[in-house]
C-alpha positions in Angstrom: -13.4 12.3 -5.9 -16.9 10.7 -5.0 -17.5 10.7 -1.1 -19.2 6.9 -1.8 -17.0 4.5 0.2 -15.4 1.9 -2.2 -13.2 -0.1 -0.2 -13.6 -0.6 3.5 -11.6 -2.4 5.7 -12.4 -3.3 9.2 -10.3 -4.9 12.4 -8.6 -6.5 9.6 -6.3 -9.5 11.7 -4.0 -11.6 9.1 -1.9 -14.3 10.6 1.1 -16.9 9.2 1.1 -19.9 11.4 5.2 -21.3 11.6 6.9 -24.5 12.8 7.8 -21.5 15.6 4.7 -19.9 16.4 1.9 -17.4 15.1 2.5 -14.2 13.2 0.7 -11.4 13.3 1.6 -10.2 10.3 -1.2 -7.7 10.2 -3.2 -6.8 13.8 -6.6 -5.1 13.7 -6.1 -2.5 11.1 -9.2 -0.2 9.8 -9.7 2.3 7.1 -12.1 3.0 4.5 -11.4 4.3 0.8 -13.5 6.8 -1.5 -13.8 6.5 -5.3 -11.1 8.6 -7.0 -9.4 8.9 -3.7 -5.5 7.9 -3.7 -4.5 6.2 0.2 -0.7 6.1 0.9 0.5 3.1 3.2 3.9 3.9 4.7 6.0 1.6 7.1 9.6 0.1 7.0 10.0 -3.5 5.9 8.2 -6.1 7.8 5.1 -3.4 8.7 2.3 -5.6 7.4 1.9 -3.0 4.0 2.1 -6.2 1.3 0.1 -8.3 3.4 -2.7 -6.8 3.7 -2.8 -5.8 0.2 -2.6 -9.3 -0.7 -5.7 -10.0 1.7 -7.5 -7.8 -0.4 -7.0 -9.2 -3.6 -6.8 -12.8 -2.5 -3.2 -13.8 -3.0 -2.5 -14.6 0.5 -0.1 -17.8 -0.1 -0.5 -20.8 3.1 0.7 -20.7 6.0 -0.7 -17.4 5.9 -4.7 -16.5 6.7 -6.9 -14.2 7.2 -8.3 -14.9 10.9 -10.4 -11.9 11.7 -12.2 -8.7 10.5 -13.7 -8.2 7.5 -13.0 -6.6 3.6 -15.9 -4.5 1.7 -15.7 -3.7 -1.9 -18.6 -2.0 -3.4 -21.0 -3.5 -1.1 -19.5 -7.1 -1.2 -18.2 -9.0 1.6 -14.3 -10.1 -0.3 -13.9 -12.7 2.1 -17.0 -14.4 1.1 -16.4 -14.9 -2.2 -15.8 -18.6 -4.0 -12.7 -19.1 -5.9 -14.3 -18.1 -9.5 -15.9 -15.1 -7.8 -12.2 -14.1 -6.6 -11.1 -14.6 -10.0 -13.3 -12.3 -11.9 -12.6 -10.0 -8.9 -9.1 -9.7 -9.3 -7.5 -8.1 -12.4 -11.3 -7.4 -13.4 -12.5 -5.0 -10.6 -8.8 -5.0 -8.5 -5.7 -4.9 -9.8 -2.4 -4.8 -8.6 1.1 -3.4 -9.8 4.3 -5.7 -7.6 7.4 -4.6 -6.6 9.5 -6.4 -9.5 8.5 -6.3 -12.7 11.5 -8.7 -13.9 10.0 -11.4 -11.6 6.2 -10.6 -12.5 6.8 -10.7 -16.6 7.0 -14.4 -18.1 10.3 -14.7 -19.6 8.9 -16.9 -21.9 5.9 -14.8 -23.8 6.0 -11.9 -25.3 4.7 -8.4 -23.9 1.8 -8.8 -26.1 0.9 -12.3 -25.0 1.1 -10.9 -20.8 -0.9 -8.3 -22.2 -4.0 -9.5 -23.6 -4.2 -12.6 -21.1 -6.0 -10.8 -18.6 -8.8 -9.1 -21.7 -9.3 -12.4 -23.1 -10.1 -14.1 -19.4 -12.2 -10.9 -18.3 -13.7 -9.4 -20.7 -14.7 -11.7 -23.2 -13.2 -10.3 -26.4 -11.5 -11.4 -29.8 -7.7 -11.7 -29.9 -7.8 -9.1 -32.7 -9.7 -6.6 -30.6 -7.8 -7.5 -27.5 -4.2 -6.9 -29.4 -5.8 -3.4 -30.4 -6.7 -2.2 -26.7 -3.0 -3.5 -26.0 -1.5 -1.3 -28.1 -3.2 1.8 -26.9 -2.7 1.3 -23.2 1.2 0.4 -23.8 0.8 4.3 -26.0 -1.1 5.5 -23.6 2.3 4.3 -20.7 4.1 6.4 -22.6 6.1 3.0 -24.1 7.2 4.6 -27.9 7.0 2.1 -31.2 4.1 -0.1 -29.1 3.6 -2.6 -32.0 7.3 -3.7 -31.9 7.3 -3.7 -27.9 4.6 -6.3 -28.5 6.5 -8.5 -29.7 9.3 -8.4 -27.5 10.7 -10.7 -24.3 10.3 -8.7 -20.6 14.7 -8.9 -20.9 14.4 -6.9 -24.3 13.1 -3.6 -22.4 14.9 -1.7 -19.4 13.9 -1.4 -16.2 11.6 1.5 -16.6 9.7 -0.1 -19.7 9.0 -3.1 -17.5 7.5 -1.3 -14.7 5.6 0.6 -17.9 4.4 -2.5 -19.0 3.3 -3.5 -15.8 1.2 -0.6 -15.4 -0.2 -0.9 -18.5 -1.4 -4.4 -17.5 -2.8 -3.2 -14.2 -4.9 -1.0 -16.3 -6.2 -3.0 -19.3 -9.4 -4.0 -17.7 -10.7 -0.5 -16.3 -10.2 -1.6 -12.6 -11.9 0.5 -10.3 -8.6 0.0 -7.7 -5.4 0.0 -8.2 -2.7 -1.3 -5.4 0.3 -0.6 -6.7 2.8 -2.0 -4.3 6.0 0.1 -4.3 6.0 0.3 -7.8 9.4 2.6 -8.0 11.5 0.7 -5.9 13.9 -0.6 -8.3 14.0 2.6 -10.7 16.3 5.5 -10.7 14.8 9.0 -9.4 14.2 10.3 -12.8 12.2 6.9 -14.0 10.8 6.7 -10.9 9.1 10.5 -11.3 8.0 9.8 -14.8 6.1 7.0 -13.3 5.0 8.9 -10.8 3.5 11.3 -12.8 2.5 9.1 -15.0 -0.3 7.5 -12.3 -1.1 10.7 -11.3 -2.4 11.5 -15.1 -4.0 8.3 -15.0 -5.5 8.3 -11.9 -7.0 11.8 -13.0 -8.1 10.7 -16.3 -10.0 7.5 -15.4 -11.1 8.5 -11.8 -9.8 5.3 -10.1 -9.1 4.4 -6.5 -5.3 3.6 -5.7 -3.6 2.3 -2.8 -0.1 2.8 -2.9 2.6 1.3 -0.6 5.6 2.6 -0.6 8.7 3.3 2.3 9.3 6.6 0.5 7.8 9.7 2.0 8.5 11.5 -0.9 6.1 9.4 -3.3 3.6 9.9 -0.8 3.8 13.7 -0.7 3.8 13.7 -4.1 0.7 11.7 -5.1 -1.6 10.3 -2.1 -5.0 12.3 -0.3 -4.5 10.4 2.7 -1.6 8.4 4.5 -2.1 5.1 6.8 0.8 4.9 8.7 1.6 1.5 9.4 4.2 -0.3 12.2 4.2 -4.3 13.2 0.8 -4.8 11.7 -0.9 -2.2 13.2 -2.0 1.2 11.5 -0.8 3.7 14.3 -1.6 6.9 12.7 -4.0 7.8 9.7 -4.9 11.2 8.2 -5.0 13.7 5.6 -1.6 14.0 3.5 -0.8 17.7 4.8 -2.0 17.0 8.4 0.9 13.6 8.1 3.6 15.4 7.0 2.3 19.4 9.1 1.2 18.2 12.5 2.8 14.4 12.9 1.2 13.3 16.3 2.6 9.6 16.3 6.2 9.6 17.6 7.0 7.1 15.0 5.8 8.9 12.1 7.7 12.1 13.4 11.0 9.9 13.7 10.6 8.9 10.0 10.1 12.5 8.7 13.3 13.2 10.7 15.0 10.4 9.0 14.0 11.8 5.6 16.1 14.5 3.6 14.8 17.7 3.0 15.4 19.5 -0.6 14.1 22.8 1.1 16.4 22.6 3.9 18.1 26.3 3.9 21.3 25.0 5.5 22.9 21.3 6.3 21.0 19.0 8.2 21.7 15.9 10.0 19.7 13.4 9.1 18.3 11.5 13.0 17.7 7.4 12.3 14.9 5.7 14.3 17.0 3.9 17.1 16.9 0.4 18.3 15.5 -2.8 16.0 11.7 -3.7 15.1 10.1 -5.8 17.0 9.9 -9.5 16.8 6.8 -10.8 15.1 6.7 -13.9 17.3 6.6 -12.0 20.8 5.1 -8.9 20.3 4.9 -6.6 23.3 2.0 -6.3 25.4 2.0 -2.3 25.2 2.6 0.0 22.6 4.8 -1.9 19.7 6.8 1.2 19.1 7.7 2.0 22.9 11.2 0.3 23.1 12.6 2.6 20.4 10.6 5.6 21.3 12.3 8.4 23.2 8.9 9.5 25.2 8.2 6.3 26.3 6.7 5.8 30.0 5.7 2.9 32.1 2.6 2.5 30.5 3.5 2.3 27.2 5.7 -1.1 28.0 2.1 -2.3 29.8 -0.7 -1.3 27.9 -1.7 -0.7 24.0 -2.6 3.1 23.4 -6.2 4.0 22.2 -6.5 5.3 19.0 -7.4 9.2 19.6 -8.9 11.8 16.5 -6.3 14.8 17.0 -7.5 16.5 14.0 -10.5 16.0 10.9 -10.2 12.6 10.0 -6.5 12.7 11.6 -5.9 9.9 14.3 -3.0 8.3 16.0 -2.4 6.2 18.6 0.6 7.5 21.3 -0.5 7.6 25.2 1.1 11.7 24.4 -2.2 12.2 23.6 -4.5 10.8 26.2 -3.3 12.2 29.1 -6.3 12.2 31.0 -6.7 8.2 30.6 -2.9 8.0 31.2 -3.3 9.5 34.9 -6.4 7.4 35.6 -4.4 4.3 34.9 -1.9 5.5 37.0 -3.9 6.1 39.9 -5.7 2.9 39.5 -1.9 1.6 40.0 
């Protein structure tokens, strides 16, 4: 892994304007990403994880819109770029793996149609050349007989072959970044850790970048250098993989390791949910989004946002547990 920054993302504030109201679907969120480097985003439903992804890669659909911060790739302001700058962008330089891969396939074209789209529009090449690299990246997926799968319909294969498929399509034009948006959702445990280890072999062979969102703790232990944390658009804690799951510091990432079962456990466990519902989008609170369902919270939490604080190398959350000495100056300012 190259210490060169690939991707960086700064104060990053993405909105979806409703009959209702504004949402702020994601809320000043920052982080940076090295070559080779693999960045876990975590969050329940709702968190902002999809939509910032899609700000990256420029499939934000209307009413939503990027309204603040900025998005570096490689030097390059994203944000800046016309519409056939953000084509040759995405799927050239970015690609991106979705959650279904029923929905994503065509019905209507075969795998090897899908497949060699994206060669053709990118890299310039013949059909005859662009069949062949199919081929090899549907063998190299681990999909068996890949001259017969080419010619099948997306119903034809099962559930893991699709997500194969869509892999194999994320990959076909050397992209330098993968986000892979919970990719093993919809797959059983043993699919879902071939797949797994299939982007891990990947990943080591062709030294790309990945962002991968996911709700599962598990697939972030398993594959990811760092964790962003993420909870009503806001990244509220951010480290190291060891230091996320070892030393916790956010109250809301400790309450979803709690909420996660243990296959080490030496006797039975009860597993302890996250109380209380998220918050609504459309009136956020003014403090800390996480303080109604948090069991430390204080008066100040329900007032004020809580600064973002380094607790460790590279490790930050942000939980007024942790700033105790501004906590007491706000309190006497009281």
């Amino acid at each position: 892994m190259q210490e060169k920054t690939l991707l960086e993302v700064k104060d990053l504030k993405v909105s979806f304007f409703t009959p209702v109201g504004e949402v702020k679907a994601v809320d000043g969120i920052s982080y940076d990403l090295k070559y080779g480097e693999v960045m876990g985003i975590v969050g329940e439903s709702g968190s902002g994880k999809s939509v910032e992804a899609y700000s990256i890669i420029g499939l934000l659909q209307s009413p939503g819109r990027v309204v603040g911060g900025s998005i570096t790739f490689n030097g390059e302001d994203v944000l800046a770029y016309n519409k056939k700058e953000i084509q040759d962008f995405r799927g050239n330089r970015v690609s991106m793996i979705f959650q279904n891969p029923m929905t994503c396939l065509n019905p209507v074209y075969t795998i090897g149609n899908q497949l060699t789209e994206a060669l053709r529009c990118h890299k310039k090449i013949s059909n005859q050349d662009a069949r062949a690299r199919a081929v090899e990246m549907l063998e190299l997926v681990g999909i068996n007989n890949p001259q017969k799968r080419m010619k099948q319909y997306p119903h034809e294969l099962s559930g893991g072959m699709r997500q194969r498929v869509m892999i194999a399509m994320g990959l076909i034009c050397d992209p330098m970044l993968l986000i892979a948006d919970e990719p093993t959702t919809a797959l059983d445990v043993t699919i879902q850790a071939q797949i797994l280890e299939l982007m891990k072999d990947i990943q080591q062979k062709t030294g790309m970048a990945i962002i991968f969102i996911t709700h599962n703790l598990g697939v972030v232990a398993d594959i990811c250098h760092r964790v962003s944390v993420m909870y009503t658009g806001k990244i509220v804690e951010q480290g190291p993989v060891d230091d996320i799951f070892y030393r916790p510091a956010h109250p809301y990432t400790q309450g979803l390791l709690r909420s996660m079962p243990r296959v080490d456990a030496m006797e039975y466990e009860r597993l302890i949910p996250i109380e209380g519902t998220p918050v609504d989008m459309l009136n956020p609170p003014e403090g800390c989004p996480f303080g109604a369902r948090c069991q430390h919270c204080m008066k100040i939490c329900l007032r004020k946002a809580p600064p973002r604080t380094e607790v460790g190398a590279g490790h930050t959350a942000s939980c007024w547990l942790l700033n105790m000495e501004e906590y007491k100056k706000e309190a006497r300012d009281e």
